[in-house]
C-alpha positions as CSV (number, residue, x, y, z in Angstrom):
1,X,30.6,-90.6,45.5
2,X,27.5,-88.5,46.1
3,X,25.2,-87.7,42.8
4,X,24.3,-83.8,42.7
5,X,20.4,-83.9,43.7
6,X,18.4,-80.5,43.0
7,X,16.8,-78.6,45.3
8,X,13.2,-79.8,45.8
9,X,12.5,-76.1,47.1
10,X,12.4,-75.0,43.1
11,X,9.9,-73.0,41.5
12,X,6.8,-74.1,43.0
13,X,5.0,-71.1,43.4
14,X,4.1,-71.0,39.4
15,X,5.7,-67.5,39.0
16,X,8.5,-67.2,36.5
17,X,10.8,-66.6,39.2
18,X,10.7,-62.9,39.6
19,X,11.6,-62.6,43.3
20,X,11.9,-58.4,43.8
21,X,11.1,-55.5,41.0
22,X,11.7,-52.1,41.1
23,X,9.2,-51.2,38.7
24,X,6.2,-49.4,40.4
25,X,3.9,-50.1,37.8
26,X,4.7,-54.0,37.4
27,X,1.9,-56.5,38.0
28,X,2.0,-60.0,38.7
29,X,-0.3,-61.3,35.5
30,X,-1.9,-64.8,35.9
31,X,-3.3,-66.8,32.8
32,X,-6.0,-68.6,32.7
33,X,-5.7,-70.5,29.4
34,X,-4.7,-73.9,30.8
35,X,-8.0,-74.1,32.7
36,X,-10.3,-75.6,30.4
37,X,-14.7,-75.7,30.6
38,X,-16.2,-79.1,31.9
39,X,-18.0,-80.4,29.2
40,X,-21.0,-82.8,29.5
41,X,-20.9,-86.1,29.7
42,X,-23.2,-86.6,27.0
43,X,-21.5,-84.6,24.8
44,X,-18.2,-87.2,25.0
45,X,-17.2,-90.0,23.0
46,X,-14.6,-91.8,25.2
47,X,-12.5,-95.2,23.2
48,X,-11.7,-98.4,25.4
49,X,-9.2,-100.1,23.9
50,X,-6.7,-103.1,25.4
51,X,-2.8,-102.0,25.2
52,X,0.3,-104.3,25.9
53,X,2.7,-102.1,23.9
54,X,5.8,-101.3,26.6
55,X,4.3,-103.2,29.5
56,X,5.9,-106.4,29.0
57,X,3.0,-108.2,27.5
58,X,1.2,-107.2,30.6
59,X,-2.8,-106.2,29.4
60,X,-3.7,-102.4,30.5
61,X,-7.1,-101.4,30.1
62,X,-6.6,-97.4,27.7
63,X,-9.6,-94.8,27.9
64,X,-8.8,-91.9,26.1
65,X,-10.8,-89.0,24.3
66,X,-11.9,-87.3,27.5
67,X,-12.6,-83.3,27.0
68,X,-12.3,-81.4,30.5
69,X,-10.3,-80.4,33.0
70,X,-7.6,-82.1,34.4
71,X,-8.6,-82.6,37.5
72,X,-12.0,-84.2,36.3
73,X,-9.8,-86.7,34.5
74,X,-8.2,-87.5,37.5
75,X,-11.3,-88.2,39.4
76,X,-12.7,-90.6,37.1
77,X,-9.4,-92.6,36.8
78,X,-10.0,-93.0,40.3
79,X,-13.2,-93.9,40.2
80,X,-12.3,-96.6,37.7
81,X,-9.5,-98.3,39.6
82,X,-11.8,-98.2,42.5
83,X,-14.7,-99.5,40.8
84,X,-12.6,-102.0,39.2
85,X,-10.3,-103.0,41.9
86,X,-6.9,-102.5,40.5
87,X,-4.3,-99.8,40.0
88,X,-3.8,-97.7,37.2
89,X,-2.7,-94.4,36.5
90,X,-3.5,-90.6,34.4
91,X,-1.0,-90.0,31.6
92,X,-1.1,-87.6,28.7
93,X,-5.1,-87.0,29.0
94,X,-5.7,-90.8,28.8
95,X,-6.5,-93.8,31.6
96,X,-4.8,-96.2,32.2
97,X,-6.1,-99.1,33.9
98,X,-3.9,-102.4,34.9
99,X,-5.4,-105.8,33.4
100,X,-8.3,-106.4,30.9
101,X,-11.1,-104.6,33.0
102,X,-12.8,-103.1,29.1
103,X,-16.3,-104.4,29.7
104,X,-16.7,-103.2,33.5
105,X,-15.6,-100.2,32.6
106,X,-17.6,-100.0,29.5
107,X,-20.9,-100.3,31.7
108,X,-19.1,-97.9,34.2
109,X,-19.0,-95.2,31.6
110,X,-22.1,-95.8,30.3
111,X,-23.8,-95.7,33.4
112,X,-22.3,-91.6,33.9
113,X,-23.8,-91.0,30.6
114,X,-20.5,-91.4,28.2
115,X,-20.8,-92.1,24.7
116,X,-18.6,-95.3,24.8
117,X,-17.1,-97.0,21.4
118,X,-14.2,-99.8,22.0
119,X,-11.1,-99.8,19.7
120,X,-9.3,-102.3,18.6
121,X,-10.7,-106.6,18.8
């Protein structure tokens, strides 16, 4: 028996939908409030903490606290796994690097001019 798979040809577009309108006067009205400012690197406190919590005991190296856009995020995640040499991932506006990598990417961080504090021991 096949499983009902959706269409991956969905909304894609970012549009609500609205194919056709009628309305002369109707116009197509982008937001801008989920773009967000860079903010300086300075001006950043970023934690480092270790976290094993749903990983199967497994040590990931957490950065969170980062201010900016999205996509400024994801470039310094991957400069962190590069640096570092493992995989890792962006969640939820936090880093996640696989192992025990906080004091490489400690000096990482410092070097780009982040305020760095560690959490946890």
């Amino acid at each position: 028996m096949g499983k009902n798979k959706r269409s991956s040809k969905g909304n894609q577009s970012g549009h609500d939908g609205l194919v056709y309108s009628s309305d002369t006067t109707w116009k197509l009205e982008v937001s801008s409030d989920h773009e967000q400012e860079a903010v300086d690197a300075t001006k950043q406190t970023l934690y480092v903490s270790l976290n094993r919590k749903q990983r199967a005991g497994k040590p990931v190296t957490f950065i969170e606290g980062f201010q900016g856009p999205a996509m400024d995020l994801l470039v310094l995640g991957k400069q962190l796994k590069k640096e570092c040499g493992v995989g890792g991932a962006v969640k939820e506006g936090c880093v996640l690097i696989q192992g025990d990598h906080r004091d490489r990417v400690v000096l990482s961080l410092e070097k780009q001019g982040f305020r760095v504090k560690r959490k946890g021991g």
